[in-house]
C-alpha positions in Angstrom: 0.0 0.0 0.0 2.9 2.4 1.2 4.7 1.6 -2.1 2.0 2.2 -4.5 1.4 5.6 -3.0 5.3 6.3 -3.0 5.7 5.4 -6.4 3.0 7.6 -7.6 4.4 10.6 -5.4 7.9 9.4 -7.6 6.1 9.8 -10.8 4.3 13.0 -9.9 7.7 14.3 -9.2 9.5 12.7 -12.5 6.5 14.6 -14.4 7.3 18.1 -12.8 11.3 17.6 -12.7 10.4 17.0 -16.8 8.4 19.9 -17.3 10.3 22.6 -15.0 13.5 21.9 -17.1 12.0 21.6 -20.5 10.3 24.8 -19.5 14.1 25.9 -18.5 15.6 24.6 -21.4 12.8 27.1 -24.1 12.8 29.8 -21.8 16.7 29.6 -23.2 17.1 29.2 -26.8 18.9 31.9 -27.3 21.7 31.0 -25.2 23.7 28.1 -26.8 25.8 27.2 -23.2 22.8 27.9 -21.3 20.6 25.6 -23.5 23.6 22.8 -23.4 23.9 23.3 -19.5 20.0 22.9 -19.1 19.7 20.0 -21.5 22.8 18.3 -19.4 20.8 18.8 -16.1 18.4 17.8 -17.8 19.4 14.6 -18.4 21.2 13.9 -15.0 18.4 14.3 -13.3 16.4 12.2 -15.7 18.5 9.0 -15.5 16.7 7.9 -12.2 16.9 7.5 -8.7 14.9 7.1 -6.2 13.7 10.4 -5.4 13.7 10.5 -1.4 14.4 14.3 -0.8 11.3 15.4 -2.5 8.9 11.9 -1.6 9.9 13.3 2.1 9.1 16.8 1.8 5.6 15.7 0.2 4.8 13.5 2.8 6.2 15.9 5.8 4.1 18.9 3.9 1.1 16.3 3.6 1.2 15.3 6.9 0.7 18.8 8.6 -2.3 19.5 5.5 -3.3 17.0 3.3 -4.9 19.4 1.1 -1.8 21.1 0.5 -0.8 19.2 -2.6 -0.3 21.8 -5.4 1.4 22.2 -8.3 3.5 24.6 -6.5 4.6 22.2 -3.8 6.1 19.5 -6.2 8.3 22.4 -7.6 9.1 23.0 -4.2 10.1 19.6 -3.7 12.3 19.4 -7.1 14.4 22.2 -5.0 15.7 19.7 -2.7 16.8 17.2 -5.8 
């Protein structure tokens, strides 16, 4: 039970980590080391792990207001990754 819920807290986060720096990466087309840098983050960050910083903020953040989940708090949580 624990596990189902963690993994979809782990995808929740994988689908805001991907959409923050893809948002990073077009905000910077301009910028060819700046594109390069954010693609290479990008990537890093994309090759897995298992995501425990930001699972833990989400679940300390839920655990004091379980209506608190947002699309703001899971970019929150990608600070600590």
């Amino acid at each position: 039970m624990f596990m189902d819920y963690y993994h979809s807290l782990v995808s929740s986060i994988n689908r805001a980590l991907d959409a923050f720096l893809s948002e990073q990466i077009d905000s910077v087309k301009d910028n060819s080391f700046l594109e390069f840098f954010y693609r290479r983050v990008h990537s890093f960050l994309s090759s897995g792990g298992k995501r425990i910083r930001p699972v833990l903020l989400l679940l300390s953040a839920g655990s004091i207001s379980p209506s608190i989940f947002s699309d703001s708090l899971y970019r929150i949580s990608l600070s600590v990754e």
